[in-house]
C-alpha positions, 0 to 999 in steps of 0.5 A: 416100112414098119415103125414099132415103139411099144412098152408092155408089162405082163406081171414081172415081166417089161417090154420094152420095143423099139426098131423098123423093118424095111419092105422087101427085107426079112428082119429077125426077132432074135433072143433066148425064150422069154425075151419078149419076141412073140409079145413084141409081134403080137402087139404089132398084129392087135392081138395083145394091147401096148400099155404104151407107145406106137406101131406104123405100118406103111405110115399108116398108124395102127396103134397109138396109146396117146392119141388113143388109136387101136385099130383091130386085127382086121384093119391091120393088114397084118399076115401071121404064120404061127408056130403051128399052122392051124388051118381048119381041119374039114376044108381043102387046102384051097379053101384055106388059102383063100378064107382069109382074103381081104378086099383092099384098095390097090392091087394084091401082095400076090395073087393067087395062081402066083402064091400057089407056085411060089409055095409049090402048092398046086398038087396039094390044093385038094388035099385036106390038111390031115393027109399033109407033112408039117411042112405042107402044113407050114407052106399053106399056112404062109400062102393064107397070110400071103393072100390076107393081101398084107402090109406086113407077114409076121412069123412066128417060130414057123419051122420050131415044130419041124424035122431038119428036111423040112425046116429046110424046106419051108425056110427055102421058100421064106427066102422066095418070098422076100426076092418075090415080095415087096413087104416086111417080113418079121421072122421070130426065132432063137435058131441061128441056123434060121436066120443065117438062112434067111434074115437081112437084119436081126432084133436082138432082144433080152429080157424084153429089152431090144439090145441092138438092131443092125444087119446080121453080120454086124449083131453076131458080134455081140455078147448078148447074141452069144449068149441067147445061142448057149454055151455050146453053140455061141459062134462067129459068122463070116461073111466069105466067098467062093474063090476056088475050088481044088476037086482034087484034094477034095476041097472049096477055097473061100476068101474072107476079110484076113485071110482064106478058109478051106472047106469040103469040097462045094458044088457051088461056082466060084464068086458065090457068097456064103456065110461061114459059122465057126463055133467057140468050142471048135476053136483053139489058139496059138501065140506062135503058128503051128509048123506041121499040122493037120489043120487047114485052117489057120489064121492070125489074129488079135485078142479085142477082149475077154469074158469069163462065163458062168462055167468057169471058162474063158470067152475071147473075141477075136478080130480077123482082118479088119471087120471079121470077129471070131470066138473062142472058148479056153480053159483057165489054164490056157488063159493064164499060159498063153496071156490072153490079154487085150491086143495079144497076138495069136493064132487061131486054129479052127476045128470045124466050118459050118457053110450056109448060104448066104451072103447077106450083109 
């Protein structure tokens, strides 16, 4: 468990922190650039200094401004993976993994046979690190920090200079480590598609401001998360199930809170958990549901409130049975035409379901 309670000033700019983060959970750092997210961890790991506050790591306090604590970095226990993964150029990977071992009391997070298979890095050990990809690159970097034998593994953007292919693929093995360990693990980013991968509960975080903490199907309801993701990726996440799949027509029936969605055709068996992004942009509404239509996904819901953005358009949370929301951005027209007030009944008509793995509550 990690405790964190810190105010920090750097010229205009405030932080001001407070949340925990629980062993064996991946807790996301969330927000647009700027929020404070990178300074929030670098002061957690001792390389920036709190004006004020306090940081708990495992109930061990490593910083205290009052009671005048700051341990070093060292004395931390503290494992960090940066954005890049500065590893020494004139060394093997295997001598990268183990440089930053730590002689600690108790026995290690992992050892070392087991972090080079959970990371599938034993053909790379006596490769040096110019002749590898961005994502092996990634893999040994997480493996040093796992080896530094830590209380906690902060992450930094660590996939943010990363091709899709292998994005995917380190943060497959970021979701390995939390089933694998036992730790805290703090994972900054500003991408949705990285946290619905792999995160249990998100930071959000605004103008160095934590805005809410709570689990990630819960905080996706919120303005602030909307627009740290922009204009045209603000979504909805819902958490669903695989409840069929009907091969013939080409298609995966999922069951959610209100209702039922259907998808491409999945290779995933039945009574599996997923979560299902829509996006405001790809969705329209209706007061009265469409006869005859090609869309195959149609649900009835209720308009909780409206929000006009900065491009003039109209923002609508929606509720979806009883503990789904959906977005959906519309015109002015269509606001004033349809009476998109407060308790309307509507019709959502959703264009486009992205599926992710997931399931996470």
């Amino acid at each position: 468990m990690i405790e964190v309670d810190i105010r920090k000033t750097l010229g205009t700019f405030t932080l001001n922190a407070r949340f925990g983060a629980a062993a064996g959970k991946v807790t996301a750092l969330f927000g647009r650039s700027g929020a404070g997210k990178t300074t929030a961890i670098d002061c957690i790991a001792g390389l920036a200094r709190p004006d004020g506050g306090r940081v708990v790591i495992n109930g061990t306090t490593v910083f205290d401004h009052d009671g005048r604590v700051n341990r070093p970095v060292e004395a931390r226990r503290v494992g960090y993976v940066f954005q890049e993964a500065r590893l020494f150029p004139h060394m093997p990977v295997a001598d990268n993994l183990t440089y930053g071992r730590r002689q600690t009391d108790g026995p290690p997070v992992i050892g070392f046979d087991a972090a080079v298979d959970l990371l599938d890095l034993r053909r790379l050990l006596r490769r040096m690190p110019a002749t590898l990809s961005g994502g092996e690159r990634q893999r040994v970097a997480i493996g040093r920090a796992l080896l530094s034998n830590p209380a906690v593994l902060l992450m930094d953007e660590p996939v943010s200079a990363l091709d899709g292919h292998r994005r995917q693929e380190v943060l497959n093995f970021v979701a390995d480590l939390k089933a694998a360990l036992s730790i805290p693990i703090l994972f900054v980013s500003h991408r949705l598609e990285d946290i619905l991968k792999i995160a249990d509960d998100v930071v959000l975080m605004n103008a160095g401001q934590v805005v809410d903490h709570a689990p990630l199907m819960k905080i996706t309801h919120h303005t602030v998360f909307q627009r740290a993701l922009g204009i045209e990726e603000a979504s909805a996440v819902l958490a669903a199930r695989v409840a069929a799949h009907a091969p013939d027509d080409g298609l995966t029936v999922l069951a959610i809170d209100g209702g039922q969605l259907r998808v491409p055709l999945l290779a995933t068996p039945p009574g599996t958990e997923v979560h299902v992004r829509v996006r405001a942009v790809d969705v329209a509404l209706a007061r009265r549901a469409p006869l005859e239509s090609s869309f195959l996904n149609i649900l009835p819901g209720r308009v909780e409130r409206v929000f006009e953005v900065d491009t003039g358009a109209i923002e609508v949370r929606l509720t979806l049975g009883a503990e789904n929301t959906l977005w959906a951005r519309v015109n002015q027209r269509a606001w004033r035409d349809l009476g998109l007030t407060a308790g309307a009944s509507v019709f959502a008509i959703m264009e486009k379901i992205t599926v992710e793995p997931g399931g996470r509550s």
